[in-house]
C-alpha positions in Angstrom: 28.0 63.5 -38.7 29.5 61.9 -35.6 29.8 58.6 -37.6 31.6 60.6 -40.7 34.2 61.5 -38.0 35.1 58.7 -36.8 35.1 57.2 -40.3 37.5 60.4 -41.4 39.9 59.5 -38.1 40.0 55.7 -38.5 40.5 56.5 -42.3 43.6 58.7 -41.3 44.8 56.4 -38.6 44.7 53.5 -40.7 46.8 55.1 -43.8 49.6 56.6 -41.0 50.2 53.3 -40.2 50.5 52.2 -43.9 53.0 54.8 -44.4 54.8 54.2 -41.3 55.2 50.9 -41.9 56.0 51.2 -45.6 59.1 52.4 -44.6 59.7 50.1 -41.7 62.5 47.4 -42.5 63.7 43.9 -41.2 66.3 41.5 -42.4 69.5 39.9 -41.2 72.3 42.3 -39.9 75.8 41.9 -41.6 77.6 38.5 -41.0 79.4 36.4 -42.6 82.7 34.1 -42.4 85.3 36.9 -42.8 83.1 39.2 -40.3 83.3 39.4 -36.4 79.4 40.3 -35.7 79.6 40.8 -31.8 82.6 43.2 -32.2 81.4 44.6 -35.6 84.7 44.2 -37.6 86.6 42.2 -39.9 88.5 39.3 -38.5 91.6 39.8 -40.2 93.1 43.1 -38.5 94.7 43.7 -43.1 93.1 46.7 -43.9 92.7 46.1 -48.0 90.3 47.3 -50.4 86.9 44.6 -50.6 84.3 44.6 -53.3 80.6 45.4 -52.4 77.8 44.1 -54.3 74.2 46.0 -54.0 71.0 44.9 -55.3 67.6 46.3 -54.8 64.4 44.3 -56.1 60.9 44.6 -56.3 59.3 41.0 -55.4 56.4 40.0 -57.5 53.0 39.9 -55.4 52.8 36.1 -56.7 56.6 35.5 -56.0 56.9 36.1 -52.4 56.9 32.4 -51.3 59.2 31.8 -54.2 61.7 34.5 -53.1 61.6 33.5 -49.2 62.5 29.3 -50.3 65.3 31.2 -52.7 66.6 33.9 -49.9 67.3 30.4 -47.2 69.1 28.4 -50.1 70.9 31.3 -51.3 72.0 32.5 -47.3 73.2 28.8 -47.2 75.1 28.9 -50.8 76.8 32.0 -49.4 78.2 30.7 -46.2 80.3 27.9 -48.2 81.0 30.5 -50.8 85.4 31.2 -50.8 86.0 35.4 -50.8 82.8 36.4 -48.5 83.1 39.1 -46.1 79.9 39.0 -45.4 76.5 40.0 -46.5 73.3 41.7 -45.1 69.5 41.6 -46.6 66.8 44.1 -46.0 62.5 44.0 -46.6 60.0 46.0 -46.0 57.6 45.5 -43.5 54.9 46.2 -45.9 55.8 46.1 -49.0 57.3 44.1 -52.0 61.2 46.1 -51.5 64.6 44.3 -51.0 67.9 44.7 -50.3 71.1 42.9 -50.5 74.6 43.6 -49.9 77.6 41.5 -49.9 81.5 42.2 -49.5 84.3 40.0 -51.0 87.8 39.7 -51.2 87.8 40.0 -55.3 85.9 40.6 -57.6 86.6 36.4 -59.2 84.7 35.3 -56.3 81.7 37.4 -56.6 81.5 36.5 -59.9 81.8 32.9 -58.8 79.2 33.0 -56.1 76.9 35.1 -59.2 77.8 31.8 -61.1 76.3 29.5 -58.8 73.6 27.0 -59.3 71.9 28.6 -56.1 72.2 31.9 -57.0 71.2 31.6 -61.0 68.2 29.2 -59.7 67.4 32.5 -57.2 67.6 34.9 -60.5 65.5 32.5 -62.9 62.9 31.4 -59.9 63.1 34.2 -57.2 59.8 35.9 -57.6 61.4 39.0 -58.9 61.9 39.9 -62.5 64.8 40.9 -64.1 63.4 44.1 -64.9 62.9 45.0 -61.3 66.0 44.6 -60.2 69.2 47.0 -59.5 73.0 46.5 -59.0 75.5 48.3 -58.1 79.5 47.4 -57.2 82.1 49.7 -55.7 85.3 49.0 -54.0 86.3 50.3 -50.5 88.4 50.1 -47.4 87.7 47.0 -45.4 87.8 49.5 -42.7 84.2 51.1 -43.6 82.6 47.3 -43.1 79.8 47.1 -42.8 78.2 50.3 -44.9 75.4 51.4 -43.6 72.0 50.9 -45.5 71.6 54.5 -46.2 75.3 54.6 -48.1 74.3 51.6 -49.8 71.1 53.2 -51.1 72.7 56.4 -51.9 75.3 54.6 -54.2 73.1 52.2 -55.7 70.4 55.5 -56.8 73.6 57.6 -57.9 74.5 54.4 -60.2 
């Protein structure tokens, strides 16, 4: 009996934490060249409308590896990329879940950075298939930069 007990309480502990940590997220905070992360604003002080780009994945178990090589040349392709804001990525702790967002100036140079051989190599190689991924696009006030992660998610389920 004793030993079913503490079978039934490391059971319970054990799936709490899997739950808790389910739901547990890293990833890089917003940055980016047009974005001032220690004073978490634009640099410009033009208040204008920006395009943000969400996307929402679900990494293959096989493609992890392949989506962490694609995330560093793709975070490197974006830094050089003309009409970033700035972008922000989110994981799960445990689990296969990710997040992007990005913000750009127009809607040409999204489409351009889409366009590029690091990005269209992430799409075709990135460990997640087409069919598990989400986006969404919306335009806004530059003044709302950066949108919090729970906007973001709202927008992209109500799309």
């Amino acid at each position: 009996m004793e030993y079913l007990i503490r079978v039934s309480i490391l059971t319970i502990v054990i799936l709490s934490g899997s739950l808790f940590l389910s739901g547990c997220h890293v990833g890089y905070t917003f940055q980016g060249p047009g974005f001032d992360s220690e004073k978490g604003s634009l640099i410009t002080d033009k208040k204008t409308q920006v395009l943000v780009a969400i996307t929402h994945g679900v990494v293959q178990s096989d493609g992890k590896k392949a989506f962490s090589n694609n995330l560093h040349t793709v975070r490197e392709s974006l830094a050089q990329s003309p009409g970033l804001i700035g972008y922000s990525v989110r994981k799960q702790v445990c689990g296969n879940r990710v997040w992007t967002m990005s913000a750009w100036t127009t809607e040409e140079a999204l489409k351009s950075f889409i366009s590029s051989s690091a990005h269209r190599a992430a799409v075709e190689n990135g460990g997640i298939p087409p069919a598990a991924v989400r986006s969404a696009y919306f335009w806004t006030s530059s003044e709302r930069l950066p949108i919090s992660w729970e906007e973001a998610q709202q927008y992209l389920e109500s799309q």
